[in-house]
C-alpha positions, 0 to 999 in steps of 0.5 A: 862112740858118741860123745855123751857130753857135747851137743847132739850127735846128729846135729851139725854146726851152723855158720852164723856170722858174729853179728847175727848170733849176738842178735838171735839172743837177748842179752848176748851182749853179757852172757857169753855163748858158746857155737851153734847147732841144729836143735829140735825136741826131735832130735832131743828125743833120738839123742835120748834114745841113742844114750839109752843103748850105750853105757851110763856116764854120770855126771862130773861132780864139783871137785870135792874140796870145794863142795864141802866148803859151798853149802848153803851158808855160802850159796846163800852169799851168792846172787844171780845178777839180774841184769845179765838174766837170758830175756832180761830185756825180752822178748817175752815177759819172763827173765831167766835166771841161773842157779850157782853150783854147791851142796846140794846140788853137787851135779851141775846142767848145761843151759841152751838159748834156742832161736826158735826160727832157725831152729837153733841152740847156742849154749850159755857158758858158765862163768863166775863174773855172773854171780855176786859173791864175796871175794872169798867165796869158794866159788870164786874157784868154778872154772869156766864151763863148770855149768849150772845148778839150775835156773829160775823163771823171774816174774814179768819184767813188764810188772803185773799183780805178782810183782813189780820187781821181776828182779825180786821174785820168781815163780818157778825152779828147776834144780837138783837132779830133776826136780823142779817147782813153782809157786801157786795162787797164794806166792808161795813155794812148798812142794815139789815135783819130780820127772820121773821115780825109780825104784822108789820105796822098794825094799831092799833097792836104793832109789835112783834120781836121774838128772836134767843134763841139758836144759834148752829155753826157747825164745819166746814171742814178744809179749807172749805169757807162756815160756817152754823149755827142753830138758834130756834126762839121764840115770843108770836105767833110762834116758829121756827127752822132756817138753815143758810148756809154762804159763804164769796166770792166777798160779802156775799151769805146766803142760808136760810131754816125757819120752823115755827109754829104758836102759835096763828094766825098773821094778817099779817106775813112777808118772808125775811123781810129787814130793813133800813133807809132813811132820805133824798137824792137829790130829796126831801132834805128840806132846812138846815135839815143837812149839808150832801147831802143825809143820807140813807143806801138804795135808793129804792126797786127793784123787778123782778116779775112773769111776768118779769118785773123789777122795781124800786121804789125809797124810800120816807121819807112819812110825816106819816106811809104808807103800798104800796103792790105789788101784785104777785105769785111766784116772782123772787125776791126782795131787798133794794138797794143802787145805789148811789155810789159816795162819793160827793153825801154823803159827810160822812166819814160814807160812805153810798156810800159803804152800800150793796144792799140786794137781796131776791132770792126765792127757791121753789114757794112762791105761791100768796102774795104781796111784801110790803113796809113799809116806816115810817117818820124818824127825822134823820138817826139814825134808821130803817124806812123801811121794805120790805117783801113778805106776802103770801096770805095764812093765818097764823093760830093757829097751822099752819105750813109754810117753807120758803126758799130763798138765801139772796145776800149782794152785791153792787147791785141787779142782772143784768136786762140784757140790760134793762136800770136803774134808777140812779136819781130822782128829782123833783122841782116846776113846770110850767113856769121856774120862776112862778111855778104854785100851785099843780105842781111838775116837776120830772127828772128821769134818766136812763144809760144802754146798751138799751139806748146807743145802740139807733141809731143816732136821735131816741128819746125814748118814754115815757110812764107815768101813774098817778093814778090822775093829769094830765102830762104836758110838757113831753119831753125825752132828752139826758143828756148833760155830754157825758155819753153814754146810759144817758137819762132823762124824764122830766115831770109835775104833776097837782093835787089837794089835799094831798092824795098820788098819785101813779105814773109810768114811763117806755121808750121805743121805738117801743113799746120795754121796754129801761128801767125798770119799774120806780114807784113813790108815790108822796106826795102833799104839 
């Protein structure tokens, strides 16, 4: 029987004498550190594969009276002290920092130095002197070895434009089963990012969110701006071996490598999966829900597929669960944007106006599949209710193995659709006569800015091209916006339709038959 819980089966300790070791490590001489052993993303991998055909073992979770008593009041009292961060005085530009157990992250990680010329691993072992805390805190109660919620990428201790203060600020997070996040060009937080989804939005199944076990940092060369980290992962239907490799620039690049091993088969497995939250914004914010404007951390989902086609599909707040699929082989790309990006459109010193855009760059050929777009009702904005993700066509089966690759962008926006013109707005109102709207009408507004449009000669008016799975369209018209912003024009239409089922809709300008515009689709759900 291999034991799940300790390092990986195949590897052998390493004798090392105590003054090697404590050198091999920054900051050894504060963090306690547990023996050696052989490490490399190779033997990661066959331990994740060995794992896969044995039965699951979650977790130990946190002794359940003190849990109940570390929310985030009490997280919130606790702090990382930096001077005992892992490369706190290098080598490389970026301290790492660890997150203390509690709701609700209930399940905690074990975190590895690796010693990159060796290669070997020594784990960081968990102790409650590392945090400040109040004396009566309930972690004062943590036993050593209890592990860690997670951890964070400080900013450069060598100081930069991001920060001076590397104790103060950080740029990327990995926490909670397996999520994790980083921030874009704007120093700011919003979405995040899943490693793999299962099951997720299937009717009648409980999704499943495997965990980070295992975290392993490799030390980084002297001065260098990249860090990469090593993660195993483990759920009920697969175990995997993770490679992230991050690079902190104008925002955030990762490049990221997943192997995983099917324990038994998954109905429905997601690639690159991000998770967000939208509440409302200008086009459907009902009357006196909130004194703000908008509250969402992303806008829409754009996509860039085979075929060269961009598109943007503006997220719904849907009054039940709804699953849109669209279908593709080997796309270009997708992510969940923020576009809004003016603080009068929130009104919140939250700043969602600086929340990052997050873009899905495939590597190698994803083959046949379908991103999908997971949007779920939300009360309030206090939570994820939307999921993007690639599905591929290929089953994920008992004692299958799929790879997958792509570099995952933190920015403020998706790539550039080069002349290919925006959509900034959607709106909608009633429809029909100005002042007798007409049941089962809606008028929408949609409007786009870029280079096509304000590069159009004097008088040519673009063309709009709609389509609506059912209904019909009337009082279509295109115009100018009347603000003197070059390149900004809006559509105008009304939609006719009976009954309440959603209605799928799309909308593109162009003129002499040449696209002005991305492609702009809609789901509209009838009152």
């Amino acid at each position: 029987m291999i034991n799940r819980r300790g390092f990986l089966a195949a590897a052998a300790a390493v004798p090392l004498s105590p003054f090697v070791a404590r050198n091999a490590f920054a900051a050894a001489e504060r963090l306690a550190f547990g023996e050696p052993q052989n490490f490399s993303f190779e033997l990661l991998r066959d331990e994740a594969r060995r794992m896969a055909t044995l039965p699951f073992e979650p977790l130990p979770a946190l002794p359940a009276e003190t849990l109940s008593r570390l929310d985030r009041q009490a997280l919130g009292q606790i702090r990382f002290r930096p001077e005992l961060a892992l490369f706190a005085d290098g080598p490389g530009q970026y301290p790492v920092t660890f997150l203390p157990p509690g709701e609700p992250l209930p399940v905690c990680a074990r975190m590895f130095a690796v010693e990159t010329d060796r290669p070997i691993a020594r784990e960081v072992l968990y102790d409650r002197e590392y945090f400040n805390m109040p004396s009566d805190s309930p972690a004062q109660q943590l036993q050593a070895g209890q592990g860690f919620a997670g951890f964070r990428f400080q900013e450069s201790r060598l100081g930069d434009k991001h920060d001076p203060d590397w104790r103060t600020n950080h740029w990327a997070t990995f926490a909670g089963t397996s999520l994790f996040k980083a921030v874009g060009e704007l120093h700011h937080y919003g979405l995040s990012a899943r490693s793999i989804a299962i099951d997720a939005a299937l009717p009648g199944k409980q999704e499943e969110f495997p965990s980070f076990t295992r975290f392993y940092f490799v030390t980084p060369a002297p001065g260098s701006t990249t860090v990469t980290v090593y993660a195993l992962l483990d759920s009920a239907s697969l175990c995997g071996a993770c490679r992230f490799t991050l690079e902190r620039g104008a925002g955030v690049v990762m490049d990221v490598e997943t192997h995983l091993f099917m324990r038994r088969d998954i109905e429905r497995l997601g690639f690159a999966p991000l998770a967000s939250m939208y509440w409302f914004s200008e086009k459907d914010k009902p009357a006196d829900i909130d004194w703000r404007p908008e509250v969402h951390d992303s806008d829409g989902l754009a996509m860039w597929n085979q075929a060269g086609e961009r598109i943007w599909r503006p997220l719904n707040n849907p009054p039940r669960p709804v699953v849109s699929t669209f279908l593709d082989e080997s796309p270009r790309g997708f992510g969940l944007a923020q576009r809004d990006r003016n603080f009068d459109h929130f009104l919140d010193d939250a700043h969602y106006e600086r929340r990052p855009t997050a873009w899905v760059e495939p590597v190698g050929d994803w083959g046949k599949g379908a991103v999908q777009l997971v949007e779920t009702p939300a009360q309030d904005g206090t939570r994820h209710n939307i999921l993007a993700m690639w599905v591929p066509e290929a089953a994920a089966t008992q004692g299958a193995e799929q790879v997958v690759r792509y570099r995952l962008h933190w920015q403020s926006s998706e790539p550039e659709s080069g002349e290919l013109a925006r959509c900034v707005a959607t709106r909608k109102g009633p429809g029909g006569t100005p002042g007798q709207p007409t049941a089962g009408v809606r008028r929408f507004i949609v409007e786009f800015t870029g280079k096509s449009l304000a590069s159009l000669p004097y008088g040519v008016r673009p063309e709009p091209m709609l389509w609506a799975s059912r209904g019909s369209f009337s009082n279509v018209s295109v115009q100018a916006v009347p603000d003197d912003v070059p390149g900004h024009w809006r559509a105008m239409f009304d939609l006719s339709v009976e009954g309440s089922e959603p209605v799928e809709m799309r909308l593109l300008l162009q003129d002499k038959g040449k696209p002005l515009t991305e492609t702009w689709l809609y789901q509209h759900h009838p009152a």
